[in-house]
C-alpha positions, 0 to 999 in steps of 0.5 A: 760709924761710916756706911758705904752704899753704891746706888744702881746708877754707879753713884757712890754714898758715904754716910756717917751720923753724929747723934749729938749734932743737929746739922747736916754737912753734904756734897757731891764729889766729881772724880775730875780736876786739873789733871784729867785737863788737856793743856788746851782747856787748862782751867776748865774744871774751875770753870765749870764749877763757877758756872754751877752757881750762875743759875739753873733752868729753875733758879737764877744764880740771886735765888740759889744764894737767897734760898740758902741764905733764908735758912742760914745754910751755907753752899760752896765748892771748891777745884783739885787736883784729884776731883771737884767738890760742891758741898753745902751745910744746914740745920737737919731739917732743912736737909731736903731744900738744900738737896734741892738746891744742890740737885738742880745746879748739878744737873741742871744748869743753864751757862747762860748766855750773859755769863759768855758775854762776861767772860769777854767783858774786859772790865769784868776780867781785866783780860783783853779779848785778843788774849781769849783763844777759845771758849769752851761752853760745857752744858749737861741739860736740854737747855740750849736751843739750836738757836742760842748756839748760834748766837753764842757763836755769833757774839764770839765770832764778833770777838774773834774768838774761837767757840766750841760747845761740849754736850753730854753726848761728846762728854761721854764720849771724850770720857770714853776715850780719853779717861778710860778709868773714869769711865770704868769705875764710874759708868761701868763700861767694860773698856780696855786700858791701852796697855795691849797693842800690835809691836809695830805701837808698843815700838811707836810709844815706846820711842815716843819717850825720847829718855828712852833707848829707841827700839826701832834701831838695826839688829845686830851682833846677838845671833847667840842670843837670839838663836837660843830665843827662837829655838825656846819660843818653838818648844816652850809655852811660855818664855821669860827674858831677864837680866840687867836693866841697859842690857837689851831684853826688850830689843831681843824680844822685840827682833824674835817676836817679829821672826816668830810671827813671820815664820808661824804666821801668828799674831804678837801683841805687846803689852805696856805696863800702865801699872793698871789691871789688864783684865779689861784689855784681855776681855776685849 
């Protein structure tokens, strides 16, 4: 039988026991891959999931491996699409230092300045430093001191090398404004989905799909429709524009929106389906 249970922090537990088995199998499951990556930072999810094993403010990356070695136990992880798992297996009743071991790469890893230095070692990659743009260092500890950001910075200056460095502060930040349903579902902020907005932006986004027919064009040649359309905003709470896809719904309604809100002195908001709940964005 599998039991589900949500910590208060937000963290999912999924647990099933098999009487007959006397080993245990866990893992810690990210809601981040390849598709939550921007263009510039390709890669970055496989990234961070190496660096995991290079050590910790407690372990260096020999004795992570050595003390599950010492119990036969296994420790590996592995990138998607979807998200990133690290994931471990020992008898039962090593449970407890694996959970170790885990926890600490998790938390605390340190991305160790010689692990930079590597990643511009060219007999190491077989990439050439002039094809490196730029190196992300992602750290989600208190380990890195004032002074050692400059000097990574220094060492990748010396390459020519751009250099940024991402904290849990601006974590949380890009999560908060660039993966809105991460942050909802997995922190708990009540934040908007991006699917309500003025006319002037659903116009803008809208166009931005050059697939689509433009709406910032001349209105023209549908007074008919159009006079009927403003005259049932005028006197119904609630109107419904429907029709043949390519015959212009989202046009008229646009162009009467606009007269509406000139003539009422009124606020229009538009919303683009995203296919997610607008709940959030209504709240808002």
């Amino acid at each position: 039988m599998v039991n589900i249970k949500k910590l208060d922090n937000g963290v999912r537990v999924v647990l099933e026991e098999i009487d007959y088995v006397r080993s245990v199998s866990f893992g810690i499951w990210v809601r981040n891959g390849s598709r939550n990556e921007k263009p510039e930072y390709n890669g970055m999810s496989h990234f961070i999931e190496h660096m995991l094993f290079k050590g910790t403010e407690n372990r260096t990356a020999k004795q992570i491996a050595e003390e599950m070695d010492a119990v036969g136990g296994q420790i590996n992880a592995y990138t998607t699409k979807e998200y990133t798992c690290y994931h471990t297996r020992v008898l039962d009743k090593h449970f407890d230092r694996a959970l170790d071991v885990m926890s600490d790469m998790f938390l605390y890893s340190r991305f160790a300045q010689k692990d930079i230095e590597k990643c511009l070692d060219t007999s190491k990659t077989g990439i050439l430093c002039e094809d490196i743009e730029e190196i992300i260092f992602c750290h989600t500890s208190s380990g890195l001191s004032a002074g050692e950001d400059q000097q990574l910075r220094n060492i990748c200056q010396a390459k020519n090398v751009l250099f940024d460095i991402y904290g849990i502060d601006r974590i949380a930040d890009e999560i908060y404004r660039h993966y809105k349903i991460l942050a909802k579902d997995h922190l708990g902020l009540s934040i908007d989905t991006g699917q309500v907005m003025e006319i002037e932006d659903f116009i803008e986004r809208h166009d931005a799909d050059e697939m689509a027919v433009p709406l910032s064009t001349v209105f023209q040649f549908r007074e008919d429709e159009f006079t009927e359309l403003i005259n049932r905003l005028s006197t119904h709470k609630v109107v419904a524009v429907i029709g043949h896809p390519g015959v212009g719904k989202t046009r008229i309604s646009i162009e009467a929106a606009k007269r509406y809100v000139g003539e009422k002195k009124c606020r229009v908001l538009c919303i683009r389906s995203l296919h997610i709940p607008i709940l959030e964005d209504l709240a808002s």
